[in-house]
BANUSE-914638 format. One record per residue (C-alpha): residue number from 1; x negated, y negated, z negated; residue in one letter. Coordinates in nm, 3 decimals, m for minus. Example, Ala and Ser with C-alpha at 12.3 -4.5 7.8 and 13.67 -1.06 7.14 Angstrom:
BANUSE-914638
  nr    east   north      up rest
   1  m1.230   0.450  m0.780    A
   2  m1.367   0.106  m0.714    S
***
This chain:
BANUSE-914638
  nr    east   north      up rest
   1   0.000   0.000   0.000    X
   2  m0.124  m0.354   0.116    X
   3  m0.238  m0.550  m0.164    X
   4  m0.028  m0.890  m0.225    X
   5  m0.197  m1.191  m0.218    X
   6  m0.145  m1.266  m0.595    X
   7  m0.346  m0.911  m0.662    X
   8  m0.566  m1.017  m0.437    X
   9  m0.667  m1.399  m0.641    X
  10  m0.669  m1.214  m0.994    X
  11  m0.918  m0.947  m0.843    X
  12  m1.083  m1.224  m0.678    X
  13  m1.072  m1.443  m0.993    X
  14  m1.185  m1.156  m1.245    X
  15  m1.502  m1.076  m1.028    X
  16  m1.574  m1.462  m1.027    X
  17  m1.595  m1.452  m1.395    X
  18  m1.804  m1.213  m1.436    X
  19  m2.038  m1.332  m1.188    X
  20  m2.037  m1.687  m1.415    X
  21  m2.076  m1.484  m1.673    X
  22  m2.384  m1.286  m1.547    X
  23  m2.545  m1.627  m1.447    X
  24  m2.499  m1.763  m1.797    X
  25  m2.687  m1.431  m1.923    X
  26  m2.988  m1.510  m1.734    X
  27  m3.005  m1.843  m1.803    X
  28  m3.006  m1.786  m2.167    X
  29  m3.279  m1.509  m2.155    X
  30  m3.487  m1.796  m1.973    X
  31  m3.444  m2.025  m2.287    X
  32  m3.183  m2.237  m2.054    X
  33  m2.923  m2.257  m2.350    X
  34  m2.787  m2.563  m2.141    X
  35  m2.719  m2.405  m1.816    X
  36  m2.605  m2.093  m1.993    X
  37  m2.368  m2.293  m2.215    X
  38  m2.217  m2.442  m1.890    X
  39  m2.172  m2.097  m1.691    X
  40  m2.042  m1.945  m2.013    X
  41  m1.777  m2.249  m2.041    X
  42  m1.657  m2.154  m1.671    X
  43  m1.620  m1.829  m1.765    X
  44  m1.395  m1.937  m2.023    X
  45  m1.181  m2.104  m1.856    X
  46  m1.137  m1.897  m1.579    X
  47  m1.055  m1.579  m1.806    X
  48  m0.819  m1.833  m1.984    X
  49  m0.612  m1.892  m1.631    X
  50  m0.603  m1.543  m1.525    X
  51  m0.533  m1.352  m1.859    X
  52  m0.141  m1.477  m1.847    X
  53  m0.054  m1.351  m1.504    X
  54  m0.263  m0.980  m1.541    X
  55   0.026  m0.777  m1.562    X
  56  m0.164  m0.445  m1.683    X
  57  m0.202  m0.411  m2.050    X
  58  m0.529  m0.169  m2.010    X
  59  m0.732  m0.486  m1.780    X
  60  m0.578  m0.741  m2.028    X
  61  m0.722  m0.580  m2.306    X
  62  m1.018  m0.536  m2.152    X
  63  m1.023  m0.905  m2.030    X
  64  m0.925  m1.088  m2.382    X
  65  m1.258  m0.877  m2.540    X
  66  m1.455  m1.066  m2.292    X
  67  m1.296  m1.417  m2.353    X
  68  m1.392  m1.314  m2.742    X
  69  m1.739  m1.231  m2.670    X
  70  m1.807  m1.508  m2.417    X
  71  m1.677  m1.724  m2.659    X
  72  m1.934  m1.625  m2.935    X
  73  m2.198  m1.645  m2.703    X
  74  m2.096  m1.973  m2.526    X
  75  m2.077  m2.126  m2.961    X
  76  m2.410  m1.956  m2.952    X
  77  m2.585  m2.135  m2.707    X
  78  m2.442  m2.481  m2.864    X
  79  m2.585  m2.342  m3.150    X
  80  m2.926  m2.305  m2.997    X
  81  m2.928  m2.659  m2.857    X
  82  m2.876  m2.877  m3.143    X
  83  m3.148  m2.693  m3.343    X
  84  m3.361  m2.769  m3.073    X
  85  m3.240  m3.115  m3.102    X
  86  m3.282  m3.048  m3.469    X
  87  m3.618  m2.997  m3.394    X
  88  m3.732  m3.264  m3.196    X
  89  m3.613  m3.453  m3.451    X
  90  m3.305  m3.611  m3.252    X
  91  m2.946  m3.650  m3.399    X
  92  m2.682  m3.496  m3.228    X
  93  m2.382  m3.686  m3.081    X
  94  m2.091  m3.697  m3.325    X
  95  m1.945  m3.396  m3.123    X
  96  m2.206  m3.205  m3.212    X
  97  m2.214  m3.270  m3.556    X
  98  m1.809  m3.204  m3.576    X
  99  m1.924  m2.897  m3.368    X
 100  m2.166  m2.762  m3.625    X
 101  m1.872  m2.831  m3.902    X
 102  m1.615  m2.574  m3.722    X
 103  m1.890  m2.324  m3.697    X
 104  m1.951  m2.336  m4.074    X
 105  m1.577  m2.336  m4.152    X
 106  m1.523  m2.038  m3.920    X
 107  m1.778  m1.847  m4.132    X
 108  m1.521  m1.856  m4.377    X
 109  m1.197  m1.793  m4.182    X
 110  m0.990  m1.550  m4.265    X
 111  m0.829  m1.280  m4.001    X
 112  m0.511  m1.504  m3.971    X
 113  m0.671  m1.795  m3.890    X
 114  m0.913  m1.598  m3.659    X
 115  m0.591  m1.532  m3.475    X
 116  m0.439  m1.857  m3.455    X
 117  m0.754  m1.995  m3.345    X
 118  m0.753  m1.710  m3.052    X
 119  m0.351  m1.774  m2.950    X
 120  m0.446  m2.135  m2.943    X
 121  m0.713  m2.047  m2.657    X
 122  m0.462  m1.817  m2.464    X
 123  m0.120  m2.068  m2.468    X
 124  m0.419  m2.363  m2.327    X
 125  m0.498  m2.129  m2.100    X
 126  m0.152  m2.026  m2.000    X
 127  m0.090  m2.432  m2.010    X
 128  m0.307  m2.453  m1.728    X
 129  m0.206  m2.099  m1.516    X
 130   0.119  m2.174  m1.523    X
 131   0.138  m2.596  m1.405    X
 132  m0.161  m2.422  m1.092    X
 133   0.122  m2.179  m1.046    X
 134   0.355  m2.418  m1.042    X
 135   0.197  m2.687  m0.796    X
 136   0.087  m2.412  m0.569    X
 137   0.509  m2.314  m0.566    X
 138   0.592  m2.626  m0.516    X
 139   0.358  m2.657  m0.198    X
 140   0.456  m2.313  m0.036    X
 141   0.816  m2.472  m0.075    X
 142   0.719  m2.797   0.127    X
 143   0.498  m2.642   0.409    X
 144   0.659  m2.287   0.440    X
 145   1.036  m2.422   0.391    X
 146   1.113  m2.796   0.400    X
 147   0.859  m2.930   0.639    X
 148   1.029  m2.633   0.898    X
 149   1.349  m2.731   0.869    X
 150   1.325  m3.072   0.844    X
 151   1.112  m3.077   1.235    X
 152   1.409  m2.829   1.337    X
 153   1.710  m3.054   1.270    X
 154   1.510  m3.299   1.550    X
 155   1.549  m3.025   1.809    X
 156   1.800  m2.942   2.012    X
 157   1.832  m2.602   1.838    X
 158   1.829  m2.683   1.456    X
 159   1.843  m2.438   1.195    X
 160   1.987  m2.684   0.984    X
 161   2.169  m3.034   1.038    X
 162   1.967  m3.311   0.899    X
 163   2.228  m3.431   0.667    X
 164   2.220  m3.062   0.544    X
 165   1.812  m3.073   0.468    X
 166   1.859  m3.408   0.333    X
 167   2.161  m3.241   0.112    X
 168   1.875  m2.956  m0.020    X
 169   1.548  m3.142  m0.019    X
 170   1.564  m3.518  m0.087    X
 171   1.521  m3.547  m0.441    X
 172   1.213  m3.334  m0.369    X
 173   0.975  m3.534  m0.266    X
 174   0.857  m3.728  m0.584    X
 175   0.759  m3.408  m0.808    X
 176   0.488  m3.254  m0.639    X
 177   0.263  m3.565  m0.641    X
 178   0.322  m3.611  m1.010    X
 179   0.229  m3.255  m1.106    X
 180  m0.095  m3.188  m0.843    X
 181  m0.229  m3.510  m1.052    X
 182  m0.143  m3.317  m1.390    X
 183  m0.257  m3.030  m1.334    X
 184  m0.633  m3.182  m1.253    X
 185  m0.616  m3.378  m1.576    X
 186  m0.502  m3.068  m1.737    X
 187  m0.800  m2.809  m1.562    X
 188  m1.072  m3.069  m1.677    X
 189  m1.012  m3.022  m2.045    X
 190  m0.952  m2.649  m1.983    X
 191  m1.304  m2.588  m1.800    X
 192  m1.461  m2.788  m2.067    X
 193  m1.258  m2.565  m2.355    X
 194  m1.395  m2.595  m2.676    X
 195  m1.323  m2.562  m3.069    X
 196  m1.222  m2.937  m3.083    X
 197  m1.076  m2.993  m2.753    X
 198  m0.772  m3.186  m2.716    X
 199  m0.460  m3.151  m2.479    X
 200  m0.172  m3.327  m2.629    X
 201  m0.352  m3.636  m2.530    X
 202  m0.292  m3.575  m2.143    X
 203   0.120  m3.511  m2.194    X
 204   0.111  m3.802  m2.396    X
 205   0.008  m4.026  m2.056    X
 206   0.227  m3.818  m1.850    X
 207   0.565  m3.778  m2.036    X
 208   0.695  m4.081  m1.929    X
 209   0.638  m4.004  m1.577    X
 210   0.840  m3.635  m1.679    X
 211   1.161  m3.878  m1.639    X
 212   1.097  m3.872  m1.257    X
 213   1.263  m3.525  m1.279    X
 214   1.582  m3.656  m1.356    X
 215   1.713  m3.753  m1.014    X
 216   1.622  m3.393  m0.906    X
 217   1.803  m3.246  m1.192    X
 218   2.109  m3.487  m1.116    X
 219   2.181  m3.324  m0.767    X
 220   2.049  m2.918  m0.847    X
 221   2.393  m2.826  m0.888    X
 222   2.539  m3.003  m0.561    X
 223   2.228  m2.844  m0.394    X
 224   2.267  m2.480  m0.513    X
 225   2.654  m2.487  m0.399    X
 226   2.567  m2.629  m0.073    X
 227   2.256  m2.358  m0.021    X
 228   2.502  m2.070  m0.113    X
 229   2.774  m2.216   0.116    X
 230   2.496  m2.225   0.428    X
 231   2.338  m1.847   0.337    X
 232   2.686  m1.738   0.391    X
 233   2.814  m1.966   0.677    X
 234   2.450  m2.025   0.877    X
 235   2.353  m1.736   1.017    X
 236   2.053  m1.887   1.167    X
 237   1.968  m2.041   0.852    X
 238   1.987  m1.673   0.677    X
 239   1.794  m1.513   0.926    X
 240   1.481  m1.790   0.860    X
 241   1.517  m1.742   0.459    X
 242   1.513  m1.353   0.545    X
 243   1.217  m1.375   0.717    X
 244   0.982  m1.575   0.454    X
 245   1.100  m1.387   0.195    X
 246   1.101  m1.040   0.316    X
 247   0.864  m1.056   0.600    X
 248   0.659  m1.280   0.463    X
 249   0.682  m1.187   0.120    X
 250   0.717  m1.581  m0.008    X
 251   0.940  m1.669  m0.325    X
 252   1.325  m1.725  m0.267    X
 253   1.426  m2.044  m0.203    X
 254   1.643  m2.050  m0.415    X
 255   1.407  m1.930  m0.712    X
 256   1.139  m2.211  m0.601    X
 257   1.433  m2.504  m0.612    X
 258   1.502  m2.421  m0.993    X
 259   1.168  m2.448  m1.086    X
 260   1.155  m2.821  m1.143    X
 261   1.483  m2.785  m1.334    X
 262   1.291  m2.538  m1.563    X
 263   0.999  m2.685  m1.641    X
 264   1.047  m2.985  m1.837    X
 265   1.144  m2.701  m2.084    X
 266   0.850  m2.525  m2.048    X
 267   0.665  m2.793  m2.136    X
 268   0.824  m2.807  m2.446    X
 269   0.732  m2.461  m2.556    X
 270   0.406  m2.454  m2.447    X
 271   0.357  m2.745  m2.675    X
 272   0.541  m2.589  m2.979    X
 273   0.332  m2.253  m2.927    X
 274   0.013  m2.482  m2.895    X
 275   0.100  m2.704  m3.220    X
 276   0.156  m2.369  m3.424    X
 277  m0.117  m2.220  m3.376    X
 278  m0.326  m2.568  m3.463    X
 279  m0.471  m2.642  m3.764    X
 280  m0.308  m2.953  m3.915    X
 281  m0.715  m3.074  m3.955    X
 282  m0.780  m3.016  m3.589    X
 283  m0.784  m3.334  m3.384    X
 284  m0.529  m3.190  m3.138    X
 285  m0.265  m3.196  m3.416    X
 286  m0.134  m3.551  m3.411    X
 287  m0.155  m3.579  m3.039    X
 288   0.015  m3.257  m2.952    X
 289   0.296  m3.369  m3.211    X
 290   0.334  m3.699  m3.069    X
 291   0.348  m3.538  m2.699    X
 292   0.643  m3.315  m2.799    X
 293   0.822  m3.657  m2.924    X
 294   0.835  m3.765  m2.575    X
 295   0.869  m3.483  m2.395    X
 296   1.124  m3.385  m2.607    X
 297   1.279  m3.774  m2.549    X
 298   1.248  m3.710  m2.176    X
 299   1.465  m3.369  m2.202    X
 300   1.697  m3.555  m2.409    X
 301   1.740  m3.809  m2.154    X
 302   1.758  m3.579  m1.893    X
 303   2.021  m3.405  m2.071    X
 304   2.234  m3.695  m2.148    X
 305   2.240  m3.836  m1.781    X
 306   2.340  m3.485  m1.669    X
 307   2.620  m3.474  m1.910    X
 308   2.740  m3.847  m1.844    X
 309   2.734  m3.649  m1.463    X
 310   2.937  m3.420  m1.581    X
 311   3.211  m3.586  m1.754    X
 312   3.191  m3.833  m1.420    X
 313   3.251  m3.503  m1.198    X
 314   3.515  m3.383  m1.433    X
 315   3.726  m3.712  m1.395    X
 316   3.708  m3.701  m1.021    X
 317   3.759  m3.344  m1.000    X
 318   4.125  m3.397  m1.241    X
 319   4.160  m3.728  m0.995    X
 320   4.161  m3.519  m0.722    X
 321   4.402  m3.266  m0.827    X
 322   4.715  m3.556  m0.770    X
 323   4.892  m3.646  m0.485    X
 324   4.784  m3.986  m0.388    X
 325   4.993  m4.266  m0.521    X
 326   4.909  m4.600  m0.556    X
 327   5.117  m4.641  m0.845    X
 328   4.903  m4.411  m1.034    X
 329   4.611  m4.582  m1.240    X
 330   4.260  m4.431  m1.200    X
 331   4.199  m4.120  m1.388    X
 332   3.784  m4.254  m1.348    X
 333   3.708  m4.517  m1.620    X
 334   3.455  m4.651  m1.860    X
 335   3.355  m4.419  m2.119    X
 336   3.634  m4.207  m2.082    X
 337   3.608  m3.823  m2.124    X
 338   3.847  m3.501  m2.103    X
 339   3.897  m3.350  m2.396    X
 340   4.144  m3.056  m2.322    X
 341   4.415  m2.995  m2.077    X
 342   4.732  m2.761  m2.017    X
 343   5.065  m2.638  m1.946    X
 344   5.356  m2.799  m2.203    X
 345   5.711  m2.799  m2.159    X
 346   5.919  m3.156  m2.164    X
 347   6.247  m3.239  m2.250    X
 348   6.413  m3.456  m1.998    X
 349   6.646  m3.754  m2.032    X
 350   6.886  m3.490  m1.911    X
 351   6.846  m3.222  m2.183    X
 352   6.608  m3.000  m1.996    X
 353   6.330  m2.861  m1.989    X
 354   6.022  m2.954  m1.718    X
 355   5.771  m2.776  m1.658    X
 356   5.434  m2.999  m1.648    X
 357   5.098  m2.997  m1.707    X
 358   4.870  m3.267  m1.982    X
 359   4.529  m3.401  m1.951    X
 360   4.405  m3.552  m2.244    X
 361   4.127  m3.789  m2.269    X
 362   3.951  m4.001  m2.502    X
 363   4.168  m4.355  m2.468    X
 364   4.473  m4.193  m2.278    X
 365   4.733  m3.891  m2.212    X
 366   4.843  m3.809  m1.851    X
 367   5.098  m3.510  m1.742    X
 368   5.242  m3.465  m1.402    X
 369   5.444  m3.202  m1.251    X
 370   5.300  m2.941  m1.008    X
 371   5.398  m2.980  m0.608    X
 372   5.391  m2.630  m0.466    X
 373   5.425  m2.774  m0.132    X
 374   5.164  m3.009  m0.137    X
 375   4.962  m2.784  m0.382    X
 376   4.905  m3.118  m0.569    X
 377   5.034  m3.265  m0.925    X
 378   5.269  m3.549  m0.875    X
 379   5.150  m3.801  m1.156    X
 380   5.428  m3.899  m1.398    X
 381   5.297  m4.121  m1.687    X
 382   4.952  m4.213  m1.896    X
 383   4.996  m4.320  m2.219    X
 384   4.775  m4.479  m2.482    X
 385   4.711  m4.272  m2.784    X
 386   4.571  m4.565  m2.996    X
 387   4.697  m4.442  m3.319    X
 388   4.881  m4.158  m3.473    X
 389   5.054  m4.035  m3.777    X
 390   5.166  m3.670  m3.839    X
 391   5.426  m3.508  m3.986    X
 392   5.582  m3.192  m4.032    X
 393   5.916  m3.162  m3.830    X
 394   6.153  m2.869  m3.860    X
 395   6.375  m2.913  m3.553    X
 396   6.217  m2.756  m3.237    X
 397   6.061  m2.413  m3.187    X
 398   5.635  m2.534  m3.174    X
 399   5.721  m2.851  m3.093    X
 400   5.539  m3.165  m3.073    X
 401   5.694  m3.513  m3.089    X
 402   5.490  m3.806  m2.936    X
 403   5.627  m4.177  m3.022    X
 404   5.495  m4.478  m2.871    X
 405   5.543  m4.802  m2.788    X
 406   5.526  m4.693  m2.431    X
 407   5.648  m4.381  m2.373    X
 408   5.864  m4.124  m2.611    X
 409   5.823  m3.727  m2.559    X
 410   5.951  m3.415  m2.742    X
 411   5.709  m3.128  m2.553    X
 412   5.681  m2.764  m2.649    X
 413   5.399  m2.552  m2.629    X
 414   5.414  m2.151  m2.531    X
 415   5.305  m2.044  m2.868    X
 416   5.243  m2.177  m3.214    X
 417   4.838  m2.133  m3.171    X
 418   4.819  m2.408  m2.852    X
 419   5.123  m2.623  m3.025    X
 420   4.833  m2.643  m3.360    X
 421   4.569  m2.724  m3.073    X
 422   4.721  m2.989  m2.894    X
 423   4.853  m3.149  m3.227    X
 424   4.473  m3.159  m3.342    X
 425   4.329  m3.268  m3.064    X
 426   4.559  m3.514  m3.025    X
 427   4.542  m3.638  m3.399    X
 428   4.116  m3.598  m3.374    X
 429   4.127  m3.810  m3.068    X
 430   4.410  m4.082  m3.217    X
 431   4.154  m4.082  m3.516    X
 432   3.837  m4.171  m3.380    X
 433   4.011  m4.483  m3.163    X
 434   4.146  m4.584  m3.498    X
 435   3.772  m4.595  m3.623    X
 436   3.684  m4.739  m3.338    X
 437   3.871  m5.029  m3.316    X
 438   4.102  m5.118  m3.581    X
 439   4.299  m5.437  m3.455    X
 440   4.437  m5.217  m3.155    X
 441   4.685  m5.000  m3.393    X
 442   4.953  m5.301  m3.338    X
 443   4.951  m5.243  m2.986    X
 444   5.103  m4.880  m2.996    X
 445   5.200  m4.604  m3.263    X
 446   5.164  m4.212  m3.192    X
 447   5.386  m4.053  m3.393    X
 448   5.366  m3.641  m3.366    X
 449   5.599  m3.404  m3.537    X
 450   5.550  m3.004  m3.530    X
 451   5.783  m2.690  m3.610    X
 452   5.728  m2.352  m3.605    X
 453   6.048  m2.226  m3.566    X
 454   6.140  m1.957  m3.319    X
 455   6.298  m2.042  m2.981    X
 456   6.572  m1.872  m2.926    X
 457   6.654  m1.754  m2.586    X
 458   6.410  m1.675  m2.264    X
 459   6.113  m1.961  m2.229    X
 460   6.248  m2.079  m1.842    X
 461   6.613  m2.206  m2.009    X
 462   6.720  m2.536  m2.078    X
 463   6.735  m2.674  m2.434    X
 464   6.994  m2.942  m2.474    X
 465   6.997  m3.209  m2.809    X
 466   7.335  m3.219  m2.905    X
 467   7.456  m3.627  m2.980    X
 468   7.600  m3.420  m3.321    X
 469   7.318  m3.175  m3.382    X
 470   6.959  m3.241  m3.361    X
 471   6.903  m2.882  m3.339    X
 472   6.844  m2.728  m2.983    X
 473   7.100  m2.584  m2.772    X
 474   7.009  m2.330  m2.555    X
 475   7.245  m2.386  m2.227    X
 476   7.314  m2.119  m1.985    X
***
């Protein structure tokens, strides 16, 4: 079986380090504790990058014994050189001095802390395997995908349209730039790896720049329903993704698009996993902790603009579910958000009972009845819940009783459980305007009353209110 090229870099990557590592060896014999300390440092960081992706256990095994003993030998060689220095009767640069402090307090380390110390080696190294990984994704998806379908929309044979590429790709284009210049920031304190090297400075810089992501987050989900909807409609389209990824062997599409949308995430692990395993002493402490204040600030900011997206979407998508009418006001609005919508039965001027359906928002309560014909809802009324009062009523079978200034209602929900729903919902969301804004209770009351009471009679019958009896009639 044909090796793939991924085998094919870790063998290639695993043979460079021990050639490094062989170099370093004979430099050291010749007294060359310099150039050995150098070729023993590339070692290191090359085991560091390759270690996460080995998938076998057995070569893993074999590979972190090697990072251990390259690693004494490498703190050997520093050793060497600053007794020589010692010698000459220079000082050593404060690095060298902090240096020489670590050794003497790993003398005296115990197993755990051994550990730690190792894990803290193997999550920088994974830092750095993963964001090469990453860019190197990110480029196969630009020259093997976009940049092909973006020159075949300009033909007379396109594969895609180019509103359709501009649909997928558009938000693409700032990311990769951002992460090929983190990722070299992020190698050159990797290659020069050692007990007091730092890496929360460099997400510090770049976590504000992490915020670029959020226009590419803000259209994923448009994107992934328009890429499903063309696999299944384009054939020609299905036939190229086909090809790279079976012929070709290349990542799915689909799998490379979500990797942006995953990685701010990452991020955030990576750092957690680095900070634990840090010694609250260790010069990396503070500036790790400080970098997973932003990113975390960036993921939180990400997160809220994709929810205010959301609730946006939701109100257009309820919007769209009415006939048009231009008496209707705009479901869309300031600050406005659903809260919880359903079927509830009315009771009409006439005594009977309608069928509708209730959105409830933050500021206001629309129902509307459902147009089989037009498969639409024909909009009926919004009220303002401003404020509310509740009280027990024993007249109707789960009943609710809404009184306003605008608008009266007596509903009914299908069972007790979603008549104890809407009534809380409804009080929760009268509550908080109350809080909210205090002076507004004069413009409008909601009054609801409940019952639990069984109604009598088959669900799709008419209640009438007697002018005599405020109980229900049922009428035939």
């Amino acid at each position: 079986m044909a090796q793939t090229d991924s085998e094919v870099d870790i063998g290639f990557e695993i043979s460079r380090a021990f050639a490094l590592m062989d170099q370093g060896k004979a430099y050291a014999s010749d007294n060359n504790y310099r150039d050995a300390g150098e070729k023993f440092q590339e070692t290191i960081s090359v085991l560091m990058a390759v270690m996460p992706i080995v998938k076998s256990e057995s070569t893993k095994t074999m590979l972190q014994k090697q990072l251990h003993l390259v690693m004494d030998v490498s703190e050997g060689c520093k050793s060497r050189m600053r007794r020589m220095k010692q010698s000459k009767g220079k000082g050593g640069s404060m690095l060298d001095m902090l240096l020489k402090q670590t050794e003497e307090k790993e003398k005296t380390l115990d197993e755990k802390e051994r550990k730690k110390r190792v894990t803290r080696n193997h999550v920088a190294g994974e830092v750095y395997s993963t964001e090469r990984g990453y860019v190197t994704n990110l480029k196969i998806l630009q020259t093997r995908y976009v940049d092909p379908l973006r020159e075949a929309s300009k033909t007379s044979l396109p594969i895609l349209s180019a509103s359709d590429v501009a649909t997928l790709f558009s938000t693409l284009e700032a990311v990769p730039k951002l992460n090929e210049r983190f990722v070299e920031d992020v190698g050159k304190r990797v290659k020069d790896w050692h007990a007091l090297q730092t890496i929360g400075d460099v997400f510090d810089e770049y976590a504000p720049f992490f915020k670029t992501y959020l226009v590419y987050v803000q259209g994923f989900e448009k994107m992934s329903k328009r890429l499903l909807s063309l696999r299944k409609e384009n054939e020609r389209f299905r036939m190229f993704l086909e090809y790279l990824e079976m012929k070709e062997r290349l990542p799915p599409l689909q799998s490379l698009l979500i990797m942006p949308v995953q990685r701010i995430p990452r991020y955030q692990l990576l750092i957690r996993d680095l900070i634990k395993n840090t010694h609250d002493t260790h010069p990396d402490y503070k500036l790790l902790n400080k970098a997973l204040g932003k990113i975390a600030n960036t993921a939180k900011h990400i997160n809220d603009s994709m929810n205010r997206q959301k609730r946006a979407l939701k109100l257009h998508e309820i919007q769209g579910l009415f006939i048009p009418n231009k008496k209707m006001p705009p479901i869309l609005a300031p600050n406005r958000e659903h809260i919880k919508d359903g079927p509830l039965r009315k009771l009409n001027r006439h005594g009977e009972v309608d069928g509708l359906n209730f959105w409830l928002f933050t500021d206001v309560l629309v129902y509307g009845l459902f147009n089989m014909r037009k498969n639409a809802y024909e909009f009926r009324r919004m009220i303002t819940p401003i404020g509310c009062e509740i009280a027990v009523y024993k007249g109707y079978a789960n009943g609710l009783k809404i009184a306003s200034t605008e608008k009266s209602l007596i509903l009914f929900a299908w069972t007790e459980e979603e008549q104890q729903e809407w009534l809380k919902a409804i009080q929760e969301t009268a509550d908080r305007n109350k809080k909210r804004n205090h002076n507004l209770r004069h413009r409008g009351s909601l009054i609801m009353r409940h019952t639990a009471a069984p109604l009598k009679g088959e669900a799709s019958r008419s209640v009438v209110i007697s002018s005599e009896n405020s109980n229900p009639k049922v009428k035939a």
